[in-house]
RODOMAR-324812 format. One record per atom (N, C-alpha, C, O): residue number from 1; x, y, z. Coordinates in steps of 0.02 Angstrom, whole numbers. Layout:
REM residues N
<pt><kedo>NUM</kedo><x>X</x><y>Y</y><z>Z</z></pt>
...
This chain:
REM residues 85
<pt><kedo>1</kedo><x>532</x><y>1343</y><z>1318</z></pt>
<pt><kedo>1</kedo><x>469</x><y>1365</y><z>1344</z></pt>
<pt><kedo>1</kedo><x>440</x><y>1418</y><z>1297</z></pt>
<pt><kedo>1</kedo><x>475</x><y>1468</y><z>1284</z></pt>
<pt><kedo>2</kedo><x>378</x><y>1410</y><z>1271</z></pt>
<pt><kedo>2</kedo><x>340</x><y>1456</y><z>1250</z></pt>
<pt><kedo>2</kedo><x>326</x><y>1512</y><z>1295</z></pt>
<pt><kedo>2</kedo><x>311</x><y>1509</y><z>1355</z></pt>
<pt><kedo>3</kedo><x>337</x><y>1584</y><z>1243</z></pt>
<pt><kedo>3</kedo><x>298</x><y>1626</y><z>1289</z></pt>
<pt><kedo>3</kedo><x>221</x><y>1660</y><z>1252</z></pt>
<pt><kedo>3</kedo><x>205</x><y>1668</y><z>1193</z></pt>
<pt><kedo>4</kedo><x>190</x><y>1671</y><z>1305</z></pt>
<pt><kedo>4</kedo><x>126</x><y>1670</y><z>1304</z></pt>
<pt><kedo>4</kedo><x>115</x><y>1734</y><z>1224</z></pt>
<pt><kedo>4</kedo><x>164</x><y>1771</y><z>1230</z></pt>
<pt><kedo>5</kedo><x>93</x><y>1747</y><z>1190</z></pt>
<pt><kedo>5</kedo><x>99</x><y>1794</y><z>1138</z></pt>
<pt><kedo>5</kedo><x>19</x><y>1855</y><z>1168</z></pt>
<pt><kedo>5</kedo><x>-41</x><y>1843</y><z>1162</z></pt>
<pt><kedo>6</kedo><x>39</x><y>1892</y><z>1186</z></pt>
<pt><kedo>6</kedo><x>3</x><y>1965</y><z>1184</z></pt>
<pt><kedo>6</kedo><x>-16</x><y>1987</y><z>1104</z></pt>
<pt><kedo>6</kedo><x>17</x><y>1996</y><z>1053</z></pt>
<pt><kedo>7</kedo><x>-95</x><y>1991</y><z>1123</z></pt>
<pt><kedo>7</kedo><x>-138</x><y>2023</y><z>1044</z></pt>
<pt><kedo>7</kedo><x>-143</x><y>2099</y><z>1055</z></pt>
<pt><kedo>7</kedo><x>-132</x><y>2111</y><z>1115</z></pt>
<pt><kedo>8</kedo><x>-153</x><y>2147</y><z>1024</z></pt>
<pt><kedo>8</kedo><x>-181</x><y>2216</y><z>1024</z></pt>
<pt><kedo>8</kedo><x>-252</x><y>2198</y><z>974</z></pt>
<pt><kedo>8</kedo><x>-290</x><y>2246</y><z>964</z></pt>
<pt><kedo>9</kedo><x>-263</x><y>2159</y><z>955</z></pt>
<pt><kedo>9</kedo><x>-334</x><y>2189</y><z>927</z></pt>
<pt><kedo>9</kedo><x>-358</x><y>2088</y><z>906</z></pt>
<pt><kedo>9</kedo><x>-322</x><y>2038</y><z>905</z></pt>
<pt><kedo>10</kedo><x>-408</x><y>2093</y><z>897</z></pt>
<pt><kedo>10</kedo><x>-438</x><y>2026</y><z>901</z></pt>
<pt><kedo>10</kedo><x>-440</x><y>2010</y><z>811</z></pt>
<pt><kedo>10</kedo><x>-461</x><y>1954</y><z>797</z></pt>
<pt><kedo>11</kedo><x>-425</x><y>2040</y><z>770</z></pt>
<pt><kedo>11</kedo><x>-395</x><y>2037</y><z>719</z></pt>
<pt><kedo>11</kedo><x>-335</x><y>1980</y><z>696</z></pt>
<pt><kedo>11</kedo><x>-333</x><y>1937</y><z>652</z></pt>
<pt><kedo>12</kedo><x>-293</x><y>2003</y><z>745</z></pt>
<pt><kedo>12</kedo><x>-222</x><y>1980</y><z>760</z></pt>
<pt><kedo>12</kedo><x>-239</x><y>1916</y><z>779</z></pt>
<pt><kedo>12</kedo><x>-206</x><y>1868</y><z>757</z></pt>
<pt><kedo>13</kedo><x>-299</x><y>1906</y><z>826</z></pt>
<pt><kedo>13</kedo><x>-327</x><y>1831</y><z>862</z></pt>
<pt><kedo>13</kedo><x>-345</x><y>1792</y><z>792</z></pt>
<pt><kedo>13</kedo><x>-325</x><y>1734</y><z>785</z></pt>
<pt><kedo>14</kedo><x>-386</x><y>1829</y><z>738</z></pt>
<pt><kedo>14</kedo><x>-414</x><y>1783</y><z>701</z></pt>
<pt><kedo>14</kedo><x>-360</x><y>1768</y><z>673</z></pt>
<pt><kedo>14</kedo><x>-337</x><y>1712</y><z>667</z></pt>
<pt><kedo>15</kedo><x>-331</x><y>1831</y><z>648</z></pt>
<pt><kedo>15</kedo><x>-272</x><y>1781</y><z>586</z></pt>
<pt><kedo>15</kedo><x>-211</x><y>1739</y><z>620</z></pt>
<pt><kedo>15</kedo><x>-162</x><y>1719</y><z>590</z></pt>
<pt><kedo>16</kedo><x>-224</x><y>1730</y><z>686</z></pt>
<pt><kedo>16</kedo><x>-168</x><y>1667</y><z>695</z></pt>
<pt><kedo>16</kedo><x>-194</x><y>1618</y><z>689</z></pt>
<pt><kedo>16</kedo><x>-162</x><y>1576</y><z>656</z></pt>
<pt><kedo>17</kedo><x>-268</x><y>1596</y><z>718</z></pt>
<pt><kedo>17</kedo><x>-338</x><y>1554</y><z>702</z></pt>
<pt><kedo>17</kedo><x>-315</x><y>1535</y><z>655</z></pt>
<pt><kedo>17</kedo><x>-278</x><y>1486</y><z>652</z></pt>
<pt><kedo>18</kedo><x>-338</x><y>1583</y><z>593</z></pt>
<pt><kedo>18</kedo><x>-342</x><y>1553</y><z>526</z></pt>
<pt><kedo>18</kedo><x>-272</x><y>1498</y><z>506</z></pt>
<pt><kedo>18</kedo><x>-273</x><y>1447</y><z>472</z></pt>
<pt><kedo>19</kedo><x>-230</x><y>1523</y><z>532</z></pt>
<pt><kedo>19</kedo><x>-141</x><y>1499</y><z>495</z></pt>
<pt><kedo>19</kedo><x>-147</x><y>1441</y><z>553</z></pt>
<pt><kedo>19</kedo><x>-133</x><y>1388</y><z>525</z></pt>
<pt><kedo>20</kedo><x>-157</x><y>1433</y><z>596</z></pt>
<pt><kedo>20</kedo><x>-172</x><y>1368</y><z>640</z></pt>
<pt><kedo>20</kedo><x>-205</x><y>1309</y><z>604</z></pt>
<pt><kedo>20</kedo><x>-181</x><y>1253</y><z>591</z></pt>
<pt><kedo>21</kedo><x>-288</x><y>1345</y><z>586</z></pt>
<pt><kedo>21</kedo><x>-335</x><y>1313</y><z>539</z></pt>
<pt><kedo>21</kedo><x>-295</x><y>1267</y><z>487</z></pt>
<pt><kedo>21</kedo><x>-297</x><y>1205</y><z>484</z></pt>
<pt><kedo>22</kedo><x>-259</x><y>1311</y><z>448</z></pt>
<pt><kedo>22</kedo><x>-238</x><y>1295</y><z>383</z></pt>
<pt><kedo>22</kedo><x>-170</x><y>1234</y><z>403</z></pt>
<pt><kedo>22</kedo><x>-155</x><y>1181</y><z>375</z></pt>
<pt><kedo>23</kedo><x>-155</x><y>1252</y><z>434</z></pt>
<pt><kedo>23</kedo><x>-82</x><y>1207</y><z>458</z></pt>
<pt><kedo>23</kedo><x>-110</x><y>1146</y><z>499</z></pt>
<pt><kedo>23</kedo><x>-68</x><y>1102</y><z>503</z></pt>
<pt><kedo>24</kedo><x>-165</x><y>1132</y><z>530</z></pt>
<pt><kedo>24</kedo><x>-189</x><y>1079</y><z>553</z></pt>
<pt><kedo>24</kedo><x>-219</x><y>1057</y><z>478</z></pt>
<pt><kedo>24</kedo><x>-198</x><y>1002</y><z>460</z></pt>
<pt><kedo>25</kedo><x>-263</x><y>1087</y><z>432</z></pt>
<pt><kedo>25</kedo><x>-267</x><y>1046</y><z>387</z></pt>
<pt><kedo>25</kedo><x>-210</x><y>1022</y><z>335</z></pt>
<pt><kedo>25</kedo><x>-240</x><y>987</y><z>294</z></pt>
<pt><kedo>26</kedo><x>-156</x><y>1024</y><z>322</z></pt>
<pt><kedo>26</kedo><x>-94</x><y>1024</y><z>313</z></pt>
<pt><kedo>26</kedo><x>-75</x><y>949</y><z>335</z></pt>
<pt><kedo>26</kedo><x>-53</x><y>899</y><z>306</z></pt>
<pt><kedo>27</kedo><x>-86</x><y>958</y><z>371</z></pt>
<pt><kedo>27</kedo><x>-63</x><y>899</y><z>431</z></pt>
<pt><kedo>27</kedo><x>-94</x><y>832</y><z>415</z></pt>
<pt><kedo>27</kedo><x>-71</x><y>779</y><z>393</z></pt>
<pt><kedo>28</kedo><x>-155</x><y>855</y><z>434</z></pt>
<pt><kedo>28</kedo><x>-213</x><y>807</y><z>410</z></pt>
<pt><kedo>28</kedo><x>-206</x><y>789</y><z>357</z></pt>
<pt><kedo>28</kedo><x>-204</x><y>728</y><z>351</z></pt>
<pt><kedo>29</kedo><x>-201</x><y>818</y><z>311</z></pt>
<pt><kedo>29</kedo><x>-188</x><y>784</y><z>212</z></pt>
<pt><kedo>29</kedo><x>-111</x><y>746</y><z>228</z></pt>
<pt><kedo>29</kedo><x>-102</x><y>686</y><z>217</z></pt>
<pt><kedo>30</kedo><x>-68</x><y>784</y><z>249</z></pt>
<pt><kedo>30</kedo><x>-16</x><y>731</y><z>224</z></pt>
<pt><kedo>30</kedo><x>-32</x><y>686</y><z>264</z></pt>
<pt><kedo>30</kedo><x>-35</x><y>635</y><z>230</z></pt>
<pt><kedo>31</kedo><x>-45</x><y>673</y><z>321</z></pt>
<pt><kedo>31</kedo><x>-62</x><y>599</y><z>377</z></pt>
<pt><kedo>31</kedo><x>-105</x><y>551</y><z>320</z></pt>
<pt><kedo>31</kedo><x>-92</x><y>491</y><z>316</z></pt>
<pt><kedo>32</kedo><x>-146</x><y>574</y><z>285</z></pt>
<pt><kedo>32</kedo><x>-217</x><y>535</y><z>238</z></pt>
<pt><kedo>32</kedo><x>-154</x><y>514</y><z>198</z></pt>
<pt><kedo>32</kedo><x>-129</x><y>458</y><z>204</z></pt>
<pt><kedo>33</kedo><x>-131</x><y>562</y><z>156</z></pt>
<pt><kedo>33</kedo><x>-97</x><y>535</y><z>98</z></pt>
<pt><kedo>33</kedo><x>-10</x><y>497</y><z>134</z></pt>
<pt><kedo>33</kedo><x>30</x><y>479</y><z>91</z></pt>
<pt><kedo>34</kedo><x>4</x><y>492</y><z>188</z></pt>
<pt><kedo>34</kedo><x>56</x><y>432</y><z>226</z></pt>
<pt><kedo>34</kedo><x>2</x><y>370</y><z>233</z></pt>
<pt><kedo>34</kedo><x>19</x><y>317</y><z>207</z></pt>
<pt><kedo>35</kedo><x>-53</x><y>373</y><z>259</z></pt>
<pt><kedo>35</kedo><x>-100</x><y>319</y><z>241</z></pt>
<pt><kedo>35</kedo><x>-96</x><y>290</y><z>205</z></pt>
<pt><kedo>35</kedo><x>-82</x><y>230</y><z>203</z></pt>
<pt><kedo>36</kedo><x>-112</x><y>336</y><z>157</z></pt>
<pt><kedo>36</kedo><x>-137</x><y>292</y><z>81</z></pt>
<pt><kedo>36</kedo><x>-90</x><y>251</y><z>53</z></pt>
<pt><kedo>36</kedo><x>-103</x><y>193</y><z>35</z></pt>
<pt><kedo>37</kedo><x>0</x><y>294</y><z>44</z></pt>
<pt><kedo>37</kedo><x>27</x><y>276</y><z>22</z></pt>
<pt><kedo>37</kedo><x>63</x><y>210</y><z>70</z></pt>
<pt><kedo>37</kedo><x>94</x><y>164</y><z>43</z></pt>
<pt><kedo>38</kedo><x>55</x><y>213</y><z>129</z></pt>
<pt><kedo>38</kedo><x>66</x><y>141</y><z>176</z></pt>
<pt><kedo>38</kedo><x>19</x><y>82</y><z>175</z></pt>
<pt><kedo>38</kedo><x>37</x><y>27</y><z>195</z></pt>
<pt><kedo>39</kedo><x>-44</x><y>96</y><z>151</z></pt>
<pt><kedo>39</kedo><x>-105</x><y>55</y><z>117</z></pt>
<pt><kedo>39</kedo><x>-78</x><y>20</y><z>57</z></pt>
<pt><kedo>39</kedo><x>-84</x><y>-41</y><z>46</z></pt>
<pt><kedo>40</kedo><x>-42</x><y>71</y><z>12</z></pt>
<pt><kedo>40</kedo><x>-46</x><y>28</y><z>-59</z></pt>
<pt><kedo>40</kedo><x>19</x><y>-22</y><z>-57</z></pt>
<pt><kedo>40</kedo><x>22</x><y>-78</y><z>-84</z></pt>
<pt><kedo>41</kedo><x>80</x><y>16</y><z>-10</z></pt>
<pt><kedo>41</kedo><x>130</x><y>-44</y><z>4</z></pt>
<pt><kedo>41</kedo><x>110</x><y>-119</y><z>36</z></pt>
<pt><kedo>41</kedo><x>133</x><y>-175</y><z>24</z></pt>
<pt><kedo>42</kedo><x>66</x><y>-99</y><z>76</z></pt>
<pt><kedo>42</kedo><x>55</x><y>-153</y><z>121</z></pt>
<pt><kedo>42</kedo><x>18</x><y>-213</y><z>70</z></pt>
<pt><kedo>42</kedo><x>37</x><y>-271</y><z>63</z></pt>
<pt><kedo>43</kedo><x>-44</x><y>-179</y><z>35</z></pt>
<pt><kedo>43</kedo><x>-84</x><y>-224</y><z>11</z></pt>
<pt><kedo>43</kedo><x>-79</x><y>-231</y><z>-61</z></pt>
<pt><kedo>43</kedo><x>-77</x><y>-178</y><z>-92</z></pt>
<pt><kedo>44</kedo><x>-78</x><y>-271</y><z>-87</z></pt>
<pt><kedo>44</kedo><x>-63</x><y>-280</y><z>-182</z></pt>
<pt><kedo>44</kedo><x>-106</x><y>-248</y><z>-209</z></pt>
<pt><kedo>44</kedo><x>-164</x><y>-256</y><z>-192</z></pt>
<pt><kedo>45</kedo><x>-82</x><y>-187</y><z>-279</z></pt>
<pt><kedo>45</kedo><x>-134</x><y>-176</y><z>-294</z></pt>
<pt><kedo>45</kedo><x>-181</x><y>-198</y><z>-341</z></pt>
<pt><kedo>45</kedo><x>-168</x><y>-257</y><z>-329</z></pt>
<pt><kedo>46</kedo><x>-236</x><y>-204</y><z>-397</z></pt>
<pt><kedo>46</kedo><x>-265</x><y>-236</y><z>-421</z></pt>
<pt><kedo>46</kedo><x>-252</x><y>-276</y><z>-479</z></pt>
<pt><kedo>46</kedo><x>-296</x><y>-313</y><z>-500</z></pt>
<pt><kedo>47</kedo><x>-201</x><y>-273</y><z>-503</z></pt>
<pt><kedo>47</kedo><x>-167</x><y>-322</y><z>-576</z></pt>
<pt><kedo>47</kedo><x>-158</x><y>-388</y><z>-528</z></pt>
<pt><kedo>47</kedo><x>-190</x><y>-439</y><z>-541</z></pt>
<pt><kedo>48</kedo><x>-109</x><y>-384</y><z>-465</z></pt>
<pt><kedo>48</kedo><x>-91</x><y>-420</y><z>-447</z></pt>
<pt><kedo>48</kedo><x>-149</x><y>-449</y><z>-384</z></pt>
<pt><kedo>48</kedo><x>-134</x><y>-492</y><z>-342</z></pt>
<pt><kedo>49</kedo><x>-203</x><y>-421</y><z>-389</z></pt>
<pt><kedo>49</kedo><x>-240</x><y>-470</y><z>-330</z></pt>
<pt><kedo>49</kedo><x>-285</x><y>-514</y><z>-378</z></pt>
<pt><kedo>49</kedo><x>-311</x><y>-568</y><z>-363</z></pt>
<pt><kedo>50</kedo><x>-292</x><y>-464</y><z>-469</z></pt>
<pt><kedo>50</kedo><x>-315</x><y>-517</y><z>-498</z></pt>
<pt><kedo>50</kedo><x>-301</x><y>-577</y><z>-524</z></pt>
<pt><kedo>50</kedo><x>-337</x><y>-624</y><z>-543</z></pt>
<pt><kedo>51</kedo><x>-212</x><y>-567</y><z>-523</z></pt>
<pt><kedo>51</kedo><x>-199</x><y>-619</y><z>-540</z></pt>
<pt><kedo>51</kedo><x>-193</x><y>-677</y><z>-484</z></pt>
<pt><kedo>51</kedo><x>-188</x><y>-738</y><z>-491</z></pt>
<pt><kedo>52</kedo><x>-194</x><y>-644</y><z>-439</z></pt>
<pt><kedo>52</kedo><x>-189</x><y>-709</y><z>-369</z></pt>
<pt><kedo>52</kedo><x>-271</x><y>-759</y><z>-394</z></pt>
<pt><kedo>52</kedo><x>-279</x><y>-818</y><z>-412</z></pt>
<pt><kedo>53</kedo><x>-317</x><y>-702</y><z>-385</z></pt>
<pt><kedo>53</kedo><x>-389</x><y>-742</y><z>-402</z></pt>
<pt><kedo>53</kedo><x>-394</x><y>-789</y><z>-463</z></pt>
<pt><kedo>53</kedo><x>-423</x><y>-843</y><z>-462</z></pt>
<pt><kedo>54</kedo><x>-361</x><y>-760</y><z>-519</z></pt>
<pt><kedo>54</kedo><x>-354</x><y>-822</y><z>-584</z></pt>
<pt><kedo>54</kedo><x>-307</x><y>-865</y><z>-523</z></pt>
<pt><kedo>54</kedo><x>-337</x><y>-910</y><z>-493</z></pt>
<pt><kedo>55</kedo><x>-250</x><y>-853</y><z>-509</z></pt>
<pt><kedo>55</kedo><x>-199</x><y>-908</y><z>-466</z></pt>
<pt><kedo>55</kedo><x>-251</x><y>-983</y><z>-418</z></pt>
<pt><kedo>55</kedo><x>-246</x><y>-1044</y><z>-414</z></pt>
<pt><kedo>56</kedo><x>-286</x><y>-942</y><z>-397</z></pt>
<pt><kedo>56</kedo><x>-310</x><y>-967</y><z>-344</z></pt>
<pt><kedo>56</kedo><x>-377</x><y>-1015</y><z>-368</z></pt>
<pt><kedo>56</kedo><x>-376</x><y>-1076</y><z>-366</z></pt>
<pt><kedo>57</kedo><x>-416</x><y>-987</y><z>-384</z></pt>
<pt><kedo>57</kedo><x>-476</x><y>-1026</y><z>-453</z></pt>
<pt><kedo>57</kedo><x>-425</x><y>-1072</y><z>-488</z></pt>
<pt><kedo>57</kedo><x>-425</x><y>-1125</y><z>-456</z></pt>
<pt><kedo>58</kedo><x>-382</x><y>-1075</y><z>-539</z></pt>
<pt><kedo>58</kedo><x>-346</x><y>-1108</y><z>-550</z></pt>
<pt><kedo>58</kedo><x>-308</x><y>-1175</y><z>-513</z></pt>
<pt><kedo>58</kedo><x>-312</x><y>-1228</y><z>-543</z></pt>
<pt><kedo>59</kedo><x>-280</x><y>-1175</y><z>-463</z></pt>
<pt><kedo>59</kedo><x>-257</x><y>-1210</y><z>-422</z></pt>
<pt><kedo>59</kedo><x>-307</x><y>-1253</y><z>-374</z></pt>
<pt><kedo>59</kedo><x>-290</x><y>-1299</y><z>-337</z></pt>
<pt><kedo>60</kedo><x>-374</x><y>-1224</y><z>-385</z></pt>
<pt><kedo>60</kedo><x>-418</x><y>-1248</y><z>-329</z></pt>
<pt><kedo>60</kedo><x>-450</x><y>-1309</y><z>-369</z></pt>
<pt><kedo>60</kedo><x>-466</x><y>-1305</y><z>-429</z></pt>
<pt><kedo>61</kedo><x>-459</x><y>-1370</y><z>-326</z></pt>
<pt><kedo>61</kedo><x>-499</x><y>-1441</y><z>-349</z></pt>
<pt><kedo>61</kedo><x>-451</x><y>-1481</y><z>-383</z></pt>
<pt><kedo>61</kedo><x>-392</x><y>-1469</y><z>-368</z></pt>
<pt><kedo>62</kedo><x>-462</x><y>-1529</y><z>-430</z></pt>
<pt><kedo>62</kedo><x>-439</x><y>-1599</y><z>-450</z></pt>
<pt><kedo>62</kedo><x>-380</x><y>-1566</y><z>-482</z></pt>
<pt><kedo>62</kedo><x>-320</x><y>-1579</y><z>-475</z></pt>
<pt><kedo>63</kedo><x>-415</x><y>-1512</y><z>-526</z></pt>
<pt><kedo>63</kedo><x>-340</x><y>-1494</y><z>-574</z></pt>
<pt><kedo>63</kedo><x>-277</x><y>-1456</y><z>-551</z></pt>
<pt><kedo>63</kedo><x>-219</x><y>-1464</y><z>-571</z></pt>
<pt><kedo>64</kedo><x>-304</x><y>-1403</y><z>-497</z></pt>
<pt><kedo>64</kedo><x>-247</x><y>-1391</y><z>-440</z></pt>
<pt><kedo>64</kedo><x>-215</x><y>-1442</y><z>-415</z></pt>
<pt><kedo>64</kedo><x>-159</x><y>-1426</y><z>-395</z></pt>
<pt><kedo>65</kedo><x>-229</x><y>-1498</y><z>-408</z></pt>
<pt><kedo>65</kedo><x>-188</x><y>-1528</y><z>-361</z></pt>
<pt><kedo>65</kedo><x>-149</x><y>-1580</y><z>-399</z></pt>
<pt><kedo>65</kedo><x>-107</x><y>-1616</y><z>-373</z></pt>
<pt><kedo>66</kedo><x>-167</x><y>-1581</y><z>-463</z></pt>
<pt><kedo>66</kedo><x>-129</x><y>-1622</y><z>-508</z></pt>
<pt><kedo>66</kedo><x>-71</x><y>-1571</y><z>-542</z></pt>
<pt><kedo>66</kedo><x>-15</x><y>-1593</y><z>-556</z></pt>
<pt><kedo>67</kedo><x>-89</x><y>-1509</y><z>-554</z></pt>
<pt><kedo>67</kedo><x>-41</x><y>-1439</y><z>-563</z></pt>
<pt><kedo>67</kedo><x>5</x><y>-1435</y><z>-519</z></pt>
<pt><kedo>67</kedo><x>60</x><y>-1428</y><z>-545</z></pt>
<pt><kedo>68</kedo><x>7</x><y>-1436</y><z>-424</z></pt>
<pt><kedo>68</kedo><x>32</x><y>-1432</y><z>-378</z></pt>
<pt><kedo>68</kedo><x>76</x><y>-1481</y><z>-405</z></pt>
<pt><kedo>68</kedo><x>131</x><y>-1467</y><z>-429</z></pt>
<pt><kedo>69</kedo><x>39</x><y>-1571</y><z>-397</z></pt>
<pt><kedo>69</kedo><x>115</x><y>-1597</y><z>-408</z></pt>
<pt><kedo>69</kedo><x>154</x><y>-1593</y><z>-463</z></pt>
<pt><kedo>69</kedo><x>215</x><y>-1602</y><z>-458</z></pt>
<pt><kedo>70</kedo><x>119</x><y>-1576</y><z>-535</z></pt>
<pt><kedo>70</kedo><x>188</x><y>-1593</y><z>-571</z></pt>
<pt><kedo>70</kedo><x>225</x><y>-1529</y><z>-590</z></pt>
<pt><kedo>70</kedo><x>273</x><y>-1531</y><z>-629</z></pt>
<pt><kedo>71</kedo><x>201</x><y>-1464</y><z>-557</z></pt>
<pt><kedo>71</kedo><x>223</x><y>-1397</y><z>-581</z></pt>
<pt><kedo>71</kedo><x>311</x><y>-1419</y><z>-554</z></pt>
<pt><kedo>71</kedo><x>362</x><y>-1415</y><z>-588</z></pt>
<pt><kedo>72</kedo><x>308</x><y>-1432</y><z>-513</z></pt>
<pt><kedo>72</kedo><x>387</x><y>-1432</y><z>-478</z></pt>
<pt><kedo>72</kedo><x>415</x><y>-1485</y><z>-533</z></pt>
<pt><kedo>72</kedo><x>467</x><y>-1464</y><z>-558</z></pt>
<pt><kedo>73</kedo><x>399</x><y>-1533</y><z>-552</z></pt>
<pt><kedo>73</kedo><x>446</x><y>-1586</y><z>-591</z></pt>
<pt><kedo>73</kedo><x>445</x><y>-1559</y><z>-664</z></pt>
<pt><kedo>73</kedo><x>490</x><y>-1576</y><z>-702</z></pt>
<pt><kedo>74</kedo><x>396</x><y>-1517</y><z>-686</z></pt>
<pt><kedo>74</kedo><x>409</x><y>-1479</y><z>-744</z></pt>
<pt><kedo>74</kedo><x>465</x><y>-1415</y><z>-755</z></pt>
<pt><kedo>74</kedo><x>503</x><y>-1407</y><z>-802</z></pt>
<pt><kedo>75</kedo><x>452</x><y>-1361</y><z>-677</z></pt>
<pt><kedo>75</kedo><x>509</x><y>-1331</y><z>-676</z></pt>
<pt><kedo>75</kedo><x>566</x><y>-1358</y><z>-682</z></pt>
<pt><kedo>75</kedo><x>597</x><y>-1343</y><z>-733</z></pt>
<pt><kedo>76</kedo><x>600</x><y>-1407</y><z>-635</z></pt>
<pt><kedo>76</kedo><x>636</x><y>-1455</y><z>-629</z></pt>
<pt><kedo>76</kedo><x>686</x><y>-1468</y><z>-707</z></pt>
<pt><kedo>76</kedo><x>744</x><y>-1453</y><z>-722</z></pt>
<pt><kedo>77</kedo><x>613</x><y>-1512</y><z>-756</z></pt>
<pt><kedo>77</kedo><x>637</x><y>-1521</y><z>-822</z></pt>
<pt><kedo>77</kedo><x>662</x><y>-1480</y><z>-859</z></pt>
<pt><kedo>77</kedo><x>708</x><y>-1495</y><z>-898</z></pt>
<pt><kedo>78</kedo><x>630</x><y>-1409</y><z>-855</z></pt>
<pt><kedo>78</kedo><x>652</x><y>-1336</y><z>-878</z></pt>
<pt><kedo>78</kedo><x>736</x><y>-1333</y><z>-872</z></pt>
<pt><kedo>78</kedo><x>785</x><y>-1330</y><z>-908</z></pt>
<pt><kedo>79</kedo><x>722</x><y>-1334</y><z>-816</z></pt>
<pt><kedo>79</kedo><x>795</x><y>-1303</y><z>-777</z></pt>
<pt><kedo>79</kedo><x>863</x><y>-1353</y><z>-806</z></pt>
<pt><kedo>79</kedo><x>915</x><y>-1338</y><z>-836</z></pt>
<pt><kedo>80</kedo><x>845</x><y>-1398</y><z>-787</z></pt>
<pt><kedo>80</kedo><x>897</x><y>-1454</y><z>-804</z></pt>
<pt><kedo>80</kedo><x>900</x><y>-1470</y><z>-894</z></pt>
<pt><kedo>80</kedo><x>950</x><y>-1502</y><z>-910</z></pt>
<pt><kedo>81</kedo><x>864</x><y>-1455</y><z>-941</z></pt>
<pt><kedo>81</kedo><x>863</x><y>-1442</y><z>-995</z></pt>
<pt><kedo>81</kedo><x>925</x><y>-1389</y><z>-1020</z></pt>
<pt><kedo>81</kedo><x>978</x><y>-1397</y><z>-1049</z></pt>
<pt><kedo>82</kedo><x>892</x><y>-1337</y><z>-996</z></pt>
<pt><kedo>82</kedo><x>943</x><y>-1290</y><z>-991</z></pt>
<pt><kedo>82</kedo><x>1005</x><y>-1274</y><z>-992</z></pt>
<pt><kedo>82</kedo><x>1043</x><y>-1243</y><z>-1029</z></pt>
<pt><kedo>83</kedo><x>1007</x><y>-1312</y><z>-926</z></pt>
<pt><kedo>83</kedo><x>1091</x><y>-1336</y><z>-915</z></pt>
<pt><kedo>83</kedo><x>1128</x><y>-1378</y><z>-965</z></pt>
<pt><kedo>83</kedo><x>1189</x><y>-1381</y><z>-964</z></pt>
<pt><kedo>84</kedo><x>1087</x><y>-1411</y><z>-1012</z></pt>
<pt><kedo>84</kedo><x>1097</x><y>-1473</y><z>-1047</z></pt>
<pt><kedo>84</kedo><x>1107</x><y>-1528</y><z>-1015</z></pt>
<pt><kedo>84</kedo><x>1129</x><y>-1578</y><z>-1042</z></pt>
<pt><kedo>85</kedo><x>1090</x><y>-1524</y><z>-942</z></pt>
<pt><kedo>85</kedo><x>1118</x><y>-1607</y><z>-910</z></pt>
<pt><kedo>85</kedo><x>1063</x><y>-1648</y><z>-945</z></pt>
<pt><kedo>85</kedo><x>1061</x><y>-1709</y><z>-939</z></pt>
C-alpha cells in the first residue's frame, strides 16, 4: 500500500510533476520504439519486399506458369547432378 506523500511547499508538488512528466514520457518512447521494432520483425523490410515484387511480376502470366512448372524439375536436375546419380 502506498502512503499518501505530504508536501510543505507546492514547489515540492511541481518537482514531482515534472519527474512524473518525464517518466511517462520515458515510457511512451520505449512503447514507440517496442513498436517499431515489433513492426520491422513482423513485416519484411524493403530489399526483401522488393524482391518479392520482381518475384511476383516475374512469376505472373504465361511465363510464370511455364517457370512454376519446370523450376522444380530444374532444381531436381541440379540436385541429382550433384550427387552424380
Amino acid at each position: 500500500m502506498m502512503e499518501t506523500k505530504k508536501y510543505a511547499s507546492y514547489a515540492e508538488i511541481e518537482h514531482d510533476l515534472e519527474i512524473l512528466k518525464l517518466e511517462k514520457e520515458i515510457y511512451f518512447q520505449k512503447m514507440k520504439l517496442s513498436y517499431e521494432k515489433t513492426k520491422d520483425s513482423i513485416f519484411p523490410s524493403e530489399p526483401v519486399q522488393g524482391f518479392y515484387a520482381v518475384y511476383k511480376k516475374l512469376f505472373s502470366g504465361t511465363l510464370g506458369s511455364i517457370l512454376k512448372i519446370a523450376l522444380p524439375y530444374v532444381i531436381g536436375w541440379f540436385i541429382n547432378r550433384k550427387r552424380g546419380d
